[in-house]
C-alpha positions in Angstrom: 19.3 -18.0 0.7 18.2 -14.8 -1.1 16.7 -14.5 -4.3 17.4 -11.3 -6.0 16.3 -12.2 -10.1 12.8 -13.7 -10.4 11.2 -14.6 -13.8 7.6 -14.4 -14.7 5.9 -16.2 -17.1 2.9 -14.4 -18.6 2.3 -10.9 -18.5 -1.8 -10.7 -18.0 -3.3 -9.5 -14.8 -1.6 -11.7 -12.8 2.2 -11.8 -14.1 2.2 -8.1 -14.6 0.9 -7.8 -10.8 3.6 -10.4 -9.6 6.0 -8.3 -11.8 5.1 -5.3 -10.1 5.2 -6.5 -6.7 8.9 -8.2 -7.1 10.1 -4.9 -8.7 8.8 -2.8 -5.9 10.6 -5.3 -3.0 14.0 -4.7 -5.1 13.9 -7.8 -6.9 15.3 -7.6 -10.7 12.1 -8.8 -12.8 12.5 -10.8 -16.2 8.9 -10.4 -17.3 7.9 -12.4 -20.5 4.8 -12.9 -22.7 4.4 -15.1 -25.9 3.0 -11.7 -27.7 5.0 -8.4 -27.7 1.7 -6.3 -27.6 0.8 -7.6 -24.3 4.2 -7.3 -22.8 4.0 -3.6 -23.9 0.2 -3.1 -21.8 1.7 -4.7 -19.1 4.9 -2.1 -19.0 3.0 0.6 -19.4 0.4 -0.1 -16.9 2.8 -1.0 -14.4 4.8 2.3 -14.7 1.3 4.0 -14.5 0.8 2.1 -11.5 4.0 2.9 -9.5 3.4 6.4 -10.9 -0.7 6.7 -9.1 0.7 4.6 -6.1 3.3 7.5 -5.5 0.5 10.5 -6.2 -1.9 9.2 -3.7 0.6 7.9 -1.3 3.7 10.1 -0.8 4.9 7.6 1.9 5.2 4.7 -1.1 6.7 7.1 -4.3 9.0 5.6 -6.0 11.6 5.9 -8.5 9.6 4.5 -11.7 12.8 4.2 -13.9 14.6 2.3 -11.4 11.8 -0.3 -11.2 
């Protein structure tokens, strides 16, 4: 059986580096948060994640608008 959507309930350090790691393995990520501010942080330090992981690590760039 594979799993190809994956919730994740909370976006704080942990959700948003769940989140991350799902997107990364092609899984389609439905991140949520009860506030909208920290579901915001934890978009934009995930895109400025993917975006360092691919500067110091040509090997592991990706596309950061298709994750």
């Amino acid at each position: 059986m594979a799993i190809h959507s994956v919730g994740v309930l909370g976006a704080g350090v942990m959700g948003r580096g769940v989140a991350q790691v799902l997107a990364q393995t092609g899984h389609e990520v439905f991140l949520t948060d009860v506030s909208d501010a920290i579901l915001a942080a934890a978009r934009e330090e995930i895109e400025r994640n993917l975006r360092f992981l691919g500067f110091f690590d040509k090997s592991k760039a990706v596309d950061v608008e298709a994750v």
